[in-house]
C-alpha positions as CSV (number, residue, x, y, z in Angstrom):
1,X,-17.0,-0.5,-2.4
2,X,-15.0,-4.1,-2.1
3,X,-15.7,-5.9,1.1
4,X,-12.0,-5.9,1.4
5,X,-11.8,-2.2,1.1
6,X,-14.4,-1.9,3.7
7,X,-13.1,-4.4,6.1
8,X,-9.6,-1.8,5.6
9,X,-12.1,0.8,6.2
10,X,-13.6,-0.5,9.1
11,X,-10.2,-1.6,11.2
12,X,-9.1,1.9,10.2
13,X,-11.9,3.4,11.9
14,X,-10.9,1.2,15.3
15,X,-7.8,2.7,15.3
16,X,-5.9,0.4,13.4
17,X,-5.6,-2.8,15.4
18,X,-3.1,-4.9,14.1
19,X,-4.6,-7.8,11.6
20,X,-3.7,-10.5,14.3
21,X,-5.8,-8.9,17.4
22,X,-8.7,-8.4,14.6
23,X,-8.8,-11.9,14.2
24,X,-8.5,-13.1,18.2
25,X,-11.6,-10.5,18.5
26,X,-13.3,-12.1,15.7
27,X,-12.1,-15.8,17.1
28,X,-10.7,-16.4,13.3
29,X,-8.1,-19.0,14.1
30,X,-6.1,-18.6,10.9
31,X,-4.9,-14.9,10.8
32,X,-3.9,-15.2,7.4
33,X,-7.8,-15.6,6.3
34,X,-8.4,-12.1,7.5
35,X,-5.2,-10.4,5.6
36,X,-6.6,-12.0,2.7
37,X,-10.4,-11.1,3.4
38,X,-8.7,-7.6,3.7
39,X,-6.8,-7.9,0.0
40,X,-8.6,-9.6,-2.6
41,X,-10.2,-8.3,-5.2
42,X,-12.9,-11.3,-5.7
43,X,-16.0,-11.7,-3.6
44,X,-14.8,-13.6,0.2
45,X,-16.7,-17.2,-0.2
46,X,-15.9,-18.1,3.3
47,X,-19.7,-17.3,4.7
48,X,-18.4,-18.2,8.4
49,X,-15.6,-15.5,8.4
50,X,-18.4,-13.2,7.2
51,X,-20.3,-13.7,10.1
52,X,-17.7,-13.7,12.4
53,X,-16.1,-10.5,10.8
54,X,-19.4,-8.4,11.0
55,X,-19.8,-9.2,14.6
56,X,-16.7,-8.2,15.3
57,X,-17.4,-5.1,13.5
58,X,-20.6,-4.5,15.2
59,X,-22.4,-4.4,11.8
60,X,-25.0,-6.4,10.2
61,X,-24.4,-9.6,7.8
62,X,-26.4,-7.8,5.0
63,X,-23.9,-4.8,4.8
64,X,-21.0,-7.1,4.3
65,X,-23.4,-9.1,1.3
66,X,-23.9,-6.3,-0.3
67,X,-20.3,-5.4,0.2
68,X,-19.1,-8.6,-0.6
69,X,-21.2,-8.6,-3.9
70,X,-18.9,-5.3,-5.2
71,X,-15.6,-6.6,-5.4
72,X,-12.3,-4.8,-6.8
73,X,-12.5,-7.1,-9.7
74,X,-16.4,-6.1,-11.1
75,X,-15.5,-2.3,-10.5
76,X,-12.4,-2.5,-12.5
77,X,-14.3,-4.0,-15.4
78,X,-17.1,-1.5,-15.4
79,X,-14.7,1.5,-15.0
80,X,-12.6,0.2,-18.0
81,X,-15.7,-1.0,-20.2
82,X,-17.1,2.6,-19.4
83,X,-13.5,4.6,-20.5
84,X,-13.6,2.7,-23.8
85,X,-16.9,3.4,-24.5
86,X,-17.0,6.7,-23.2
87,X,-20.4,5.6,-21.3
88,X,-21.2,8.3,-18.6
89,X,-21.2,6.8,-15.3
90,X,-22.3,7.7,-11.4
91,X,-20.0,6.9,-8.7
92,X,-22.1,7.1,-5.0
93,X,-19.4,8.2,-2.6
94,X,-19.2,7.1,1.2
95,X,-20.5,9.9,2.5
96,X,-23.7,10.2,0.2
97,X,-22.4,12.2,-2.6
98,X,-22.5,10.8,-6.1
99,X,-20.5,12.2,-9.0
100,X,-21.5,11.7,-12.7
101,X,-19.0,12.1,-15.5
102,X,-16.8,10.6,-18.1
103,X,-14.2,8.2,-17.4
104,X,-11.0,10.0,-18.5
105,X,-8.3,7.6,-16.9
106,X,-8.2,4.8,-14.0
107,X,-5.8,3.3,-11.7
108,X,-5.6,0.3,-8.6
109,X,-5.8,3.7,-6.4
110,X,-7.9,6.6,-8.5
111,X,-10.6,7.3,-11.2
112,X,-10.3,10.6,-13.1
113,X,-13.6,11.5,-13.5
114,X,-14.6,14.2,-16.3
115,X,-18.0,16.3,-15.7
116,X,-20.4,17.4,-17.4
117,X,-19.1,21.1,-16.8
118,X,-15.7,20.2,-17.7
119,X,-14.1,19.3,-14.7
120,X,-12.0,17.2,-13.5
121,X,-12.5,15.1,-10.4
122,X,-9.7,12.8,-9.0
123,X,-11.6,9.9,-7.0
124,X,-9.7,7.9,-4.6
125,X,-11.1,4.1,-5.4
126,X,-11.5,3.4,-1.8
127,X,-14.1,6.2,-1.2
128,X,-16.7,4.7,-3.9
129,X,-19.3,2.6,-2.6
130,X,-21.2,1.9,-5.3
131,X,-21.3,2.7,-9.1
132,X,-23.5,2.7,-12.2
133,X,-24.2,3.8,-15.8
């Protein structure tokens, strides 16, 4: 999962705060840096917002690394590569579960996932945390 899929994940979690309170608890001074943090689909460069976002959080710097080092951008390329080349793949949900199948289609929001028993498995993007062939 994206860093900025997480840091979604994680406000959601808190109840939703609104972007701007996020960023006076994480003493960001440019609101804007966290709504972006929140949207791309690169890796976030900005190494102090990193720190300042995990502690906020209450998580550790290394979660949001290794976050950080998954962005929306990789995954998309994988997932296609894997669709035209019919590659089986694993997708490691966020609750521990991995799924292994074909991809049969992909969107911004969803992978449709084909088994290896012939079903088929609608993944919301969001729940993957990590992938692989």
């Amino acid at each position: 999962m994206s860093l900025s899929d997480h840091l979604r994940y994680l406000r959601a979690m808190q109840g939703g705060p609104h972007i701007a309170d996020v960023a006076h608890g994480a003493n960001v001074d440019n609101v804007a840096a966290v709504t972006v943090a929140e949207k791309q689909y690169r890796p976030l460069e900005d190494e102090d917002l990193l720190n300042k976002l995990a502690a906020y959080y209450g998580r550790p710097l290394e979660e949001f690394h290794w976050h950080n080092a998954r962005s929306r951008k990789q995954f998309t390329f994988f997932i296609n590569g894997a669709m035209g080349s019919e590659t089986a793949v694993s997708l490691t949900l966020r609750h521990g579960v991995t799924l292994t199948g074909t991809v049969e289609d992909w969107d911004l929001a969803c992978v449709a996932l084909r088994t290896a028993d012939g079903r088929l498995l609608v993944v919301q993007r969001h729940a993957i945390i990590d992938w692989s062939v």
